[in-house]
N, C-alpha and C positions, 0 to 999 in steps of 0.2 A: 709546651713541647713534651713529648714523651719521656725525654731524658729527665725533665727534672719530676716529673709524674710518680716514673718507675723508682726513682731515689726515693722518694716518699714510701710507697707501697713497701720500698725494702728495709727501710733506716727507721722512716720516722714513727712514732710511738701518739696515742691519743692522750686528751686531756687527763685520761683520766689513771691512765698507765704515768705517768708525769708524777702524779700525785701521790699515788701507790709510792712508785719509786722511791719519791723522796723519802720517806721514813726510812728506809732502808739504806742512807746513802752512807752512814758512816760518818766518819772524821768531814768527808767533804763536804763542801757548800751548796748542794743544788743549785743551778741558778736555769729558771725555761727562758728563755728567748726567741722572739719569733723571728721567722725568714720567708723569702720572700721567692726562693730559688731561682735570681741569677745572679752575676759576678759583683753584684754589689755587695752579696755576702760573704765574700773573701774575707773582710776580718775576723767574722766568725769562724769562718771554716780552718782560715793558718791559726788560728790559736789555741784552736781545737787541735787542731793535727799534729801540730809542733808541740802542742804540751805547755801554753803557757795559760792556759787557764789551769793545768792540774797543777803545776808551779805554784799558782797563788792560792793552792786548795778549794777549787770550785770544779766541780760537776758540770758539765755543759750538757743541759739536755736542749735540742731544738725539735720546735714546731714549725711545720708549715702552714702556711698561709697565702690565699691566692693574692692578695693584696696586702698592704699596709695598715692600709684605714681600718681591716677587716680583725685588729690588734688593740684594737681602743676599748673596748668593754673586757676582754680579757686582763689588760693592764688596769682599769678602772677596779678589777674585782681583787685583784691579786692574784689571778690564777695564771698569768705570764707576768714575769720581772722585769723581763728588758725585751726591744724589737728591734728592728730598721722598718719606719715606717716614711712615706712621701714626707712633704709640709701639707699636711691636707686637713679641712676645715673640722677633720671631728675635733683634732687636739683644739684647737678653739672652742667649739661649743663643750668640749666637754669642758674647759676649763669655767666657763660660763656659768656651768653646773655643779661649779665645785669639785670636779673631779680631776685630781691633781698629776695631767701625765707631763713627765718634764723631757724637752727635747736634752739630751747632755754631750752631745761628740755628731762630727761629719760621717757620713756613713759614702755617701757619690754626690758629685757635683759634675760638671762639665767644666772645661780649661782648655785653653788657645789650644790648637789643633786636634781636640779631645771629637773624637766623632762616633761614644758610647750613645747618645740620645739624638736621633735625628727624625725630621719629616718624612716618615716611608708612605710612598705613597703606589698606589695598587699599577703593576707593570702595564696593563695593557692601557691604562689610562694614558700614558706618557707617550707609549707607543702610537695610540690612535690619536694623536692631539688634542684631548679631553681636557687634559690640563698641562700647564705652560710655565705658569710663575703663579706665585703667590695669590692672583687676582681670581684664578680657577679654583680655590678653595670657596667658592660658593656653594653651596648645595653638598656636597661629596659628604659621602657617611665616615666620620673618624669614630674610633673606637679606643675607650681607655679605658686603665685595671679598674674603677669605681670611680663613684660619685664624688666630688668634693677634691679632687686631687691636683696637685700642683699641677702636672701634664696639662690641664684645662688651664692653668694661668699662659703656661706654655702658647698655646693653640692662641689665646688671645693675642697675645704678642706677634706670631704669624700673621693672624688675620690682620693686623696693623699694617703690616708690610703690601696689602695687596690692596688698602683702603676698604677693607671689610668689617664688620664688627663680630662679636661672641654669638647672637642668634645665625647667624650665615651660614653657620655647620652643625647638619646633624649629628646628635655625640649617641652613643652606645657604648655598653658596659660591659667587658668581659675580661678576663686575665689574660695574662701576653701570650702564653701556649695558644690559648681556645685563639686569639687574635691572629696567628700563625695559620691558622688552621680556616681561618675567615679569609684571610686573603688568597689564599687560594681556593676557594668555593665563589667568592667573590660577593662574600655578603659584606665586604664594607669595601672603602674605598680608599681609607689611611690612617696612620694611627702615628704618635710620639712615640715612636719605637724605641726601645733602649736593646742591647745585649743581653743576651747571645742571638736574639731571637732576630735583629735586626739583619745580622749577616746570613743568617739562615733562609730567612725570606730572599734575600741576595742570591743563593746558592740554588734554591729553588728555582730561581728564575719568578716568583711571585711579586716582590716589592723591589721598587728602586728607592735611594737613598735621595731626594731630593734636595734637600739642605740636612745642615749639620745643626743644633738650634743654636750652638754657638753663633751664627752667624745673625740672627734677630733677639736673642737672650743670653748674652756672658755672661759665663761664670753662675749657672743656673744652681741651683743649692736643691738636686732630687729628690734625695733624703738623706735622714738623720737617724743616729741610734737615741731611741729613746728610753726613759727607765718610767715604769708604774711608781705612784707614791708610796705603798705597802713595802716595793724594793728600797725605797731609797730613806725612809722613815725607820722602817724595822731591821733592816738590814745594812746598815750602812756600808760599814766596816766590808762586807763582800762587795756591794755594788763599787765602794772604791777598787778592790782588788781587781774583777772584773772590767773597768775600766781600763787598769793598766796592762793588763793581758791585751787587753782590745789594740790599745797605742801600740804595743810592742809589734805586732801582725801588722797594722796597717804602717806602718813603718817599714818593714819587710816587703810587703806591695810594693811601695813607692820607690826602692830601690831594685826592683826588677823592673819598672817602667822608665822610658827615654822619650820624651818629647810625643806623650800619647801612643805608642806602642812598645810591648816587649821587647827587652833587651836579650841578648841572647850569654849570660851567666850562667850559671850554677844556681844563685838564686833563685834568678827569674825562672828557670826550669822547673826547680823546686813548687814556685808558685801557681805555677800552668798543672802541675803535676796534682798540687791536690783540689784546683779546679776542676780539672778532669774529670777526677775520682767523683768529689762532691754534687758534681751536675753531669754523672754519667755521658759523658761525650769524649769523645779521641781529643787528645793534647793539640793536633794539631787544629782541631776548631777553635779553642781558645786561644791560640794562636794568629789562626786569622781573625777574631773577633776585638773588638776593639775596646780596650778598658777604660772603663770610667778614671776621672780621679779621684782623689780624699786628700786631704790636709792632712799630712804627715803630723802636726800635733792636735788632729781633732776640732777645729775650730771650723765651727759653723761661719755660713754667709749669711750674716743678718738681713744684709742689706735685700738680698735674694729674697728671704721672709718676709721680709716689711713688703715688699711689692704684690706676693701673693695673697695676703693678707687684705691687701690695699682691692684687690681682684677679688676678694671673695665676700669683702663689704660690697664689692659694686655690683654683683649679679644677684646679691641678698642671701648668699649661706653664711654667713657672720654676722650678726643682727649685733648681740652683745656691745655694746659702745665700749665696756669696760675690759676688755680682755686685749691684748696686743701681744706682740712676738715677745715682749719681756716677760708677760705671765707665765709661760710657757719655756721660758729658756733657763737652764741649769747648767752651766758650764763649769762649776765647781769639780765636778769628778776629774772631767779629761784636765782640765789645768793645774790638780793635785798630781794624777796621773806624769804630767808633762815635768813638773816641777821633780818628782822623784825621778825619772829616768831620765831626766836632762834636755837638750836642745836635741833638734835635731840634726843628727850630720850624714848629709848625701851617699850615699855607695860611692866610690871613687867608678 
């Protein structure tokens, strides 16, 4: 979408201005993180905005990036520290190769009435009786942000539902903006839509919402913040910090949300408000848009892992025997993080 495009063109900085920078930064901690620009990256953006990354003496510079996956060699070299990226098969293969990225906190997930990631499928299809249920995802062109990514384990699970299999859909590759932008041209047919982009197509009159994936995948685990090994080796001591800057914002979230939509607080305004800002769009679109959730202390869904995993040995992108969701999993930070700031307790 143009919103979060033109954020780029006006905010964000290159690899190499990153780099610059940091020499320059002072007492504070650099730390690059990549994003993915949309509302998944609310714990970045409230902790940026609110001041609790400078709190814990770090620097927050972000990167964009049209995908997740598209964070793995940058995190591999040390030239990004931390991301929100999918579950998707590079952090596998890389680990495969030695290359150590560790998943460490929830970043979105889906939850009982959660309707952030859903079946969008192209309007006039629904309209002309093209497709019906589940068993009309034969042939249709779905479209998702890259190769290897959970959204395909997703798509599998659909095709379950209509007695189809993983070849039954053609897939194509583009990020969710350009994907915005296809369905009303009408070069695909449907995509694992998440927010903002999903309600937009909505508003468009482009895509209808056909399921929720809640309804064939609970409690899906989208993505996760992950840390590079150079951040978490060389740098401890901030990647802790950073961590707990993260908890304290998405904790913030979750007490502006009420049973999968905003609440109408002080808070929750707060929240919308530097949505807004950060994905250039009027308040009241994040408002009707639907937010994802996060585990108020960061705790991934393994179990959600072990499945895609189990998906991506079956189609052949995970050849490696030796690699599993535990190689890849670091939960030490967010549960040091949890441990110093305490339990969680709900917004009244």
């Amino acid at each position: 979408m143009r919103q979060a495009q033109a954020f780029f063109r006006r905010g964000a900085y290159s690899f190499f201005a990153f780099l610059a920078s940091a020499s320059l930064a002072g007492a504070a901690d650099v730390v690059k993180a990549g994003f993915t620009g949309n509302t998944g990256d609310v714990g970045f953006f409230v902790a940026d905005e609110k001041g609790y990354f400078r709190e814990e003496g770090i620097e927050f510079h972000p990167i964009y990036f049209d995908s997740g996956a598209r964070m793995i060699a940058p995190l591999g070299t040390g030239d990004l520290d931390a991301g929100g990226a999918p579950a998707n098969v590079g952090l596998y293969n890389a680990a495969a190769r030695k290359i150590d990225i560790r998943v460490v906190a929830d970043r979105g997930r889906t939850a009982k009435n959660n309707m952030y990631q859903t079946v969008m499928i192209r309007k006039d299809l629904i309209e002309s009786g093209r497709f019906k249920n589940y068993r009309d995802l034969k042939g249709l062109k779905f479209a998702f942000p890259a190769p290897g990514v959970s959204s395909l384990s997703v798509l599998n699970e659909a095709l379950k539902r209509g007695g189809l299999t993983y070849p039954d859909v053609e897939k194509v590759f583009m990020g969710y903006p350009q994907q915005v932008a296809a369905f009303q041209n009408k070069a695909i047919d449907g995509s694992m839509m998440i927010e903002p982009f999903g309600s937009a197509l909505v508003e468009m009159g482009s895509g209808v919402r056909f399921s929720p994936t809640e309804e064939f995948y609970p409690d899906d685990q989208i993505s996760m913040i992950v840390y590079g090994d150079h951040f978490i080796k060389d740098r401890p001591e901030v990647a802790r910090r950073f961590m707990k800057a993260y908890v304290r914002a998405i904790r913030d979230f979750n007490d502006a949300l009420d049973n999968g939509r905003w609440r109408s607080t002080a808070k929750a305004n707060e929240i919308v408000r530097i949505l807004a800002r950060r994905l250039e769009v009027k308040e009241d679109q994040v408002r009707r848009a639907y937010p994802h959730a996060v585990d108020p202390d960061g705790r991934v869904n393994v179990d959600s892992l072990r499945k895609d995993l189990a998906f991506f040995r079956q189609i052949g992108d995970v050849t490696d025997p030796s690699v599993s969701v535990e190689t890849i999993l670091d939960e030490t930070f967010v549960q040091g993080a949890v441990r110093e700031r305490g339990p969680y307790r709900p917004a009244p």
